[in-house]
C-alpha positions in Angstrom: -34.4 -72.5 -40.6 -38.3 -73.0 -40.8 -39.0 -76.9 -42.2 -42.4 -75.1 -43.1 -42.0 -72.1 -45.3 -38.0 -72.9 -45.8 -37.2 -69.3 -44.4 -34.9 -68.5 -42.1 -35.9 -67.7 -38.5 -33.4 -65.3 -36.3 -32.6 -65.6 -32.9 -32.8 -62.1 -31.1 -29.1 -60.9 -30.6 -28.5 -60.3 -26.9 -26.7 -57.5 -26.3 -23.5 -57.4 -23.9 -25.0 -57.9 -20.9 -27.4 -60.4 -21.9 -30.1 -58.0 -22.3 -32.0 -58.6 -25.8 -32.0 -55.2 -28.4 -34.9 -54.2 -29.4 -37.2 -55.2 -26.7 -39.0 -53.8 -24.0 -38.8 -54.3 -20.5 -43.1 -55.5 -20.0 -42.3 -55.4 -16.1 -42.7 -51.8 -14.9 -40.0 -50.1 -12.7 -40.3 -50.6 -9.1 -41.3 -48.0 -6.5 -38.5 -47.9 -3.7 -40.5 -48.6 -0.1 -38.5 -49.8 3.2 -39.4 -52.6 5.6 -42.4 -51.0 6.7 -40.8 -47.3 5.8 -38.5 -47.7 8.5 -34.9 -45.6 7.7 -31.9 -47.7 6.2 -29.7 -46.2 8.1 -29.4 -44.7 11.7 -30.0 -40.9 11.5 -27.5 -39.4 13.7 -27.8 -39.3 17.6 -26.3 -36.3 18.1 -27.4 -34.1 19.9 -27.9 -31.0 18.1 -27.1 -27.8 20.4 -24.0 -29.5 21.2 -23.0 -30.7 17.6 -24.4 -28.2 15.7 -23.1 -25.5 18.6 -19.6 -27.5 18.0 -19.1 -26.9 14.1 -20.6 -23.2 14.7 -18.3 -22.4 17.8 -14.8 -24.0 16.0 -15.6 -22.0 12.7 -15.8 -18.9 14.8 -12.7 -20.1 16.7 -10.5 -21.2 13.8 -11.4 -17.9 11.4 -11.2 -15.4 14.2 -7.3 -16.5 15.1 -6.6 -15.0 11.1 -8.1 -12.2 11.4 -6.5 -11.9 15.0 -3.3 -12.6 13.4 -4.0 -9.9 10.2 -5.0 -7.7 13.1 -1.6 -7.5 14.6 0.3 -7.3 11.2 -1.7 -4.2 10.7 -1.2 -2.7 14.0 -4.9 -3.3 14.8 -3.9 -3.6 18.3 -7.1 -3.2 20.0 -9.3 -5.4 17.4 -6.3 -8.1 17.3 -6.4 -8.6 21.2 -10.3 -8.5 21.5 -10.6 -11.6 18.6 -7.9 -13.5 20.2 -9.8 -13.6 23.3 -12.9 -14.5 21.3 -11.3 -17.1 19.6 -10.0 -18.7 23.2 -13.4 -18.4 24.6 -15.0 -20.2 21.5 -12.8 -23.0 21.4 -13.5 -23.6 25.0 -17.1 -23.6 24.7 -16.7 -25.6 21.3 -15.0 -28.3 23.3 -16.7 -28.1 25.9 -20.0 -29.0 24.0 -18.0 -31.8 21.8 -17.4 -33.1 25.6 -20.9 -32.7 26.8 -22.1 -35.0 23.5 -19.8 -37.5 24.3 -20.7 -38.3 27.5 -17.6 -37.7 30.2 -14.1 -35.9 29.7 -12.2 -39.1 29.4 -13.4 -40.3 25.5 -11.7 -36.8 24.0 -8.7 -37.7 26.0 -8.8 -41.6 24.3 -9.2 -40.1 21.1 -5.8 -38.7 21.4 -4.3 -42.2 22.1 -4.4 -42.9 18.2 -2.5 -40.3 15.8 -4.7 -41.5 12.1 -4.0 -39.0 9.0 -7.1 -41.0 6.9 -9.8 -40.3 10.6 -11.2 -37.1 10.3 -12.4 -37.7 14.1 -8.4 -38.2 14.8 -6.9 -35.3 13.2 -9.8 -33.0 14.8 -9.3 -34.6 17.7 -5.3 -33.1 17.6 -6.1 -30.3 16.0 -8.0 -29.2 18.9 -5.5 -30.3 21.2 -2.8 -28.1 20.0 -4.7 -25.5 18.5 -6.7 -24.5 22.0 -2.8 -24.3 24.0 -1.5 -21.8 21.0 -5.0 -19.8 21.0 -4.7 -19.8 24.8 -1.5 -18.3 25.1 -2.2 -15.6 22.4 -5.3 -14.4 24.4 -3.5 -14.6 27.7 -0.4 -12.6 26.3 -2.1 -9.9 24.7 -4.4 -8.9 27.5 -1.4 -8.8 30.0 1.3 -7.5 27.1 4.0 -10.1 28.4 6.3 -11.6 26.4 5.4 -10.4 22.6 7.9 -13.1 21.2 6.1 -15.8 22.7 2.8 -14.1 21.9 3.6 -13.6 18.0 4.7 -17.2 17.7 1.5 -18.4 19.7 -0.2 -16.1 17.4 0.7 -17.1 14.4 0.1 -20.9 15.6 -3.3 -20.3 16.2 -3.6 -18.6 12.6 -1.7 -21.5 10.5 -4.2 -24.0 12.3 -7.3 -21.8 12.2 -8.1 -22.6 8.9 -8.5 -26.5 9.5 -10.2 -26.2 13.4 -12.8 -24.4 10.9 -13.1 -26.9 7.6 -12.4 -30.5 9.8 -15.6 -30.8 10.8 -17.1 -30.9 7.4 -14.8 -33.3 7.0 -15.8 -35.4 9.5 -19.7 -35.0 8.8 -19.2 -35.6 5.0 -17.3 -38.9 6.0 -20.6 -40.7 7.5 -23.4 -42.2 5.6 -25.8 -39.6 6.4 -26.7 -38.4 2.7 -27.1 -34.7 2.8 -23.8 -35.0 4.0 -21.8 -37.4 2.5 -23.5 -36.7 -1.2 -21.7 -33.0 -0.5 -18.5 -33.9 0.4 -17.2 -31.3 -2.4 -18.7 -28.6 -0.9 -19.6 -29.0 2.7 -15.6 -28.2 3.6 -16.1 -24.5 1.3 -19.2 -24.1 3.0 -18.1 -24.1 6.6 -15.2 -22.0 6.0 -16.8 -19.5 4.1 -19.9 -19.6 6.7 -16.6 -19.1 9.5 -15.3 -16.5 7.8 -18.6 -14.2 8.1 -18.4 -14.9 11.9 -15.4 -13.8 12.2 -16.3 -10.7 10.5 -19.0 -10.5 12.4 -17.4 -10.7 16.1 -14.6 -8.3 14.9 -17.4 -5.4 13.9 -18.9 -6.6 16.8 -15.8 -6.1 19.3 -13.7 -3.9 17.6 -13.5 0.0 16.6 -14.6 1.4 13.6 -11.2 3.1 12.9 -10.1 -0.5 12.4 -13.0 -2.6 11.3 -12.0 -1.8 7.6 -10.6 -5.5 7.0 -13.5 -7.0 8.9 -16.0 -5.7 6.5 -13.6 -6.4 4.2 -14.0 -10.6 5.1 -17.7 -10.3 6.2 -18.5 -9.4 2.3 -16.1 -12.3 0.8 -17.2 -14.2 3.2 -21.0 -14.2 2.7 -20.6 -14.0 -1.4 -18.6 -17.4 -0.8 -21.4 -19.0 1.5 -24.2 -18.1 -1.0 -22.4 -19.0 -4.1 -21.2 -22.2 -2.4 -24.4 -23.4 -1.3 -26.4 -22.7 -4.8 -23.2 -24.9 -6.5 -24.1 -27.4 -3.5 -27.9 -27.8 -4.2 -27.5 -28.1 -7.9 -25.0 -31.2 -7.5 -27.1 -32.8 -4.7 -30.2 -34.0 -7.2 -32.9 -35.5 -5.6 -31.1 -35.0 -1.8 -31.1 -31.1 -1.8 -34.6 -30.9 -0.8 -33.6 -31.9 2.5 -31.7 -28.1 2.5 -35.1 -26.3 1.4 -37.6 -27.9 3.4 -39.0 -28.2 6.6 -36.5 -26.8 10.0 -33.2 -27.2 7.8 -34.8 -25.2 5.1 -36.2 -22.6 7.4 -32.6 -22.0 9.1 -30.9 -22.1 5.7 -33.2 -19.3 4.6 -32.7 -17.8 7.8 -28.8 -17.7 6.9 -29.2 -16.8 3.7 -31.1 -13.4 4.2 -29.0 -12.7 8.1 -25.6 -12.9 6.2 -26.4 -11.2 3.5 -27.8 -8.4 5.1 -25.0 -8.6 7.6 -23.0 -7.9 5.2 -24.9 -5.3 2.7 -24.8 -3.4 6.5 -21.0 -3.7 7.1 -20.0 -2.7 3.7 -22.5 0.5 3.2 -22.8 1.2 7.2 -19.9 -0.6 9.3 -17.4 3.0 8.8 -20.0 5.4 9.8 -20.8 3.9 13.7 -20.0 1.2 16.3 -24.2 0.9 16.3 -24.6 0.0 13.1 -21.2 -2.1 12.6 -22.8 -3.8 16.1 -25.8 -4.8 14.4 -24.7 -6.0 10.9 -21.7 -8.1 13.3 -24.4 -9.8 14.7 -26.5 -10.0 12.1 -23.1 -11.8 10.4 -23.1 -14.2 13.6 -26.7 -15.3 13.5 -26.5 -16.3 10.0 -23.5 -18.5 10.9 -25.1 -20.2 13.6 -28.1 -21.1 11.1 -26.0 -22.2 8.5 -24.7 -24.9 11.1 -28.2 -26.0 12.4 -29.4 -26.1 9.4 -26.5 -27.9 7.7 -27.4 -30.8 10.8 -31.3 -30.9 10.4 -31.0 -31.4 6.6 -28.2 -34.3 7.1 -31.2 -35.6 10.1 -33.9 -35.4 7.6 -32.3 -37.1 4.8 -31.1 -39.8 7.3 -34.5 -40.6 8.2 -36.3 -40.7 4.8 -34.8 -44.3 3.3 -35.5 -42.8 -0.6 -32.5 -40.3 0.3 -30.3 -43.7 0.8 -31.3 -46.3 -1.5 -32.2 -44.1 -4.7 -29.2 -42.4 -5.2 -27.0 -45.8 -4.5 -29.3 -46.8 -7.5 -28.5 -44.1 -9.5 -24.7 -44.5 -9.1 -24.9 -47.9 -9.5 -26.9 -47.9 -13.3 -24.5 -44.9 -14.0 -21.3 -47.2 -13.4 -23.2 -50.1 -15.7 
């Protein structure tokens, strides 16, 4: 109450959280910068023909032992034994890069030492371990034709843990800070089966006859309608962090496996029945596009690791959208 005028004087009514209705803030909003633009977090020191070569060569790997195994159901005899040894000879090469990042043979073999179903870097670790033995032994066996019990079961081993040796390492790149890939954790799994599933596609045009690459085009066209759909879904949920995917080398290579899948396979579907030349191309047209959807999945989670803004600003955003 006013002695002066005898009125009555409010108080402002603060709100909830102490904030006052009514009023505007008079302090403009702050411009993120770093300590002297310097990254807030350690981009990754991978090495990126090994890592990148890794998720590329395991996806090709894990998707080829299906269609190896749908191969054999079919009586696809000749297609079935050329992607089992394909899948063998990726997983080999797959591990062998992992091992060449890592430094010497014995820090796979330590990783085995801990069995952890919540470490993505632990399950992969054991997937690999038993998945290469079955894969092995389905490759061996059908090129020498011994023992077709042990062969199917070894087959179908290497097909009920495909799946997984292709999806774990999104898994395991979605579950470190690095923003492009941690921010699509949703998708990034989708992404590098569907991606594995048009290599696949693409190794069995490229291997196999035409008078049996009928499922093969079959899995190269699901395959790349997945990728593409799965990607736009991913770049539309990212925000302000999918720009890392459209510019600069990430963005080039994404492009790059945009158009090489989809022509790869546009190719198989209209041209894969009429020759092995033109199946041949569109296969490796399929495999191309693969290996840049890996690289570029890596350079975009390097770029966003080194610009702090693709850190700190989303953390903001999540944090005001919780308040």
């Amino acid at each position: 109450m006013s002695e002066r005028d005898g009125t009555r004087e409010e108080r402002p009514r603060r709100g909830r959280r102490g904030g006052r209705r009514g009023e505007r803030s008079m302090v403009p909003e702050a411009e993120f910068t770093s300590y002297y633009g310097r990254p807030v977090i350690k981009p990754p020191s991978w090495q990126p023909r090994d890592i990148a070569g890794y998720f590329f060569l395991g996806g090709l790997a894990g998707a080829g032992s299906v269609l190896a195994a749908g191969a054999d159901l079919t009586g696809r005899r000749v297609t079935a034994r050329a992607m089992k040894v394909s899948s063998l000879a990726s997983i080999s090469l797959s591990t062998a890069a992992l091992i060449h990042d890592l430094g010497r043979p014995g820090r796979f073999a330590n990783m085995l030492r801990v069995f952890k179903p919540t470490s993505p870097m632990s399950m992969g670790s054991w997937l690999l371990a038993c998945y290469g033995p079955a894969a092995g032994a389905a490759a061996v066996l059908a090129t020498t034709g011994r023992l077709p019990r042990v062969n199917a079961a070894a087959t179908a081993g290497a097909a009920l843990l495909g799946p997984g040796v292709a999806a774990y390492t999104a898994v395991l790149a979605a579950d470190t800070a690095v923003p492009a890939w941690h921010d699509a954790y949703r998708e990034l799994p989708y992404l590098f089966t569907a991606s594995a599933t048009a290599a696949a596609a693409g190794m069995a045009l490229l291997v196999g006859p035409v008078a049996e690459n009928g499922p093969a085009r079959a899995a190269a066209a699901l395959g790349a309608g997945a990728e593409f759909a799965v990607t736009r879904a991913m770049e539309r949920r990212l925000g302000m962090v999918a720009p890392v995917y459209k510019e600069g080398r990430a963005g080039r290579l994404m492009k790059a496996a945009s158009l090489l899948t989809v022509g790869g396979a546009l190719g198989a579907v209209t041209l894969g029945r009429r020759g092995r030349v033109a199946a041949g191309v569109s296969g490796l047209a399929l495999l191309a596009g693969s290996a840049c959807t890996r690289f570029g999945v890596f350079h975009a989670g390097d770029a966003s690791a080194r610009d702090p803004k693709y850190t700190v600003v989303p953390q903001r955003g999540r944090l005001a959208a919780r308040a």
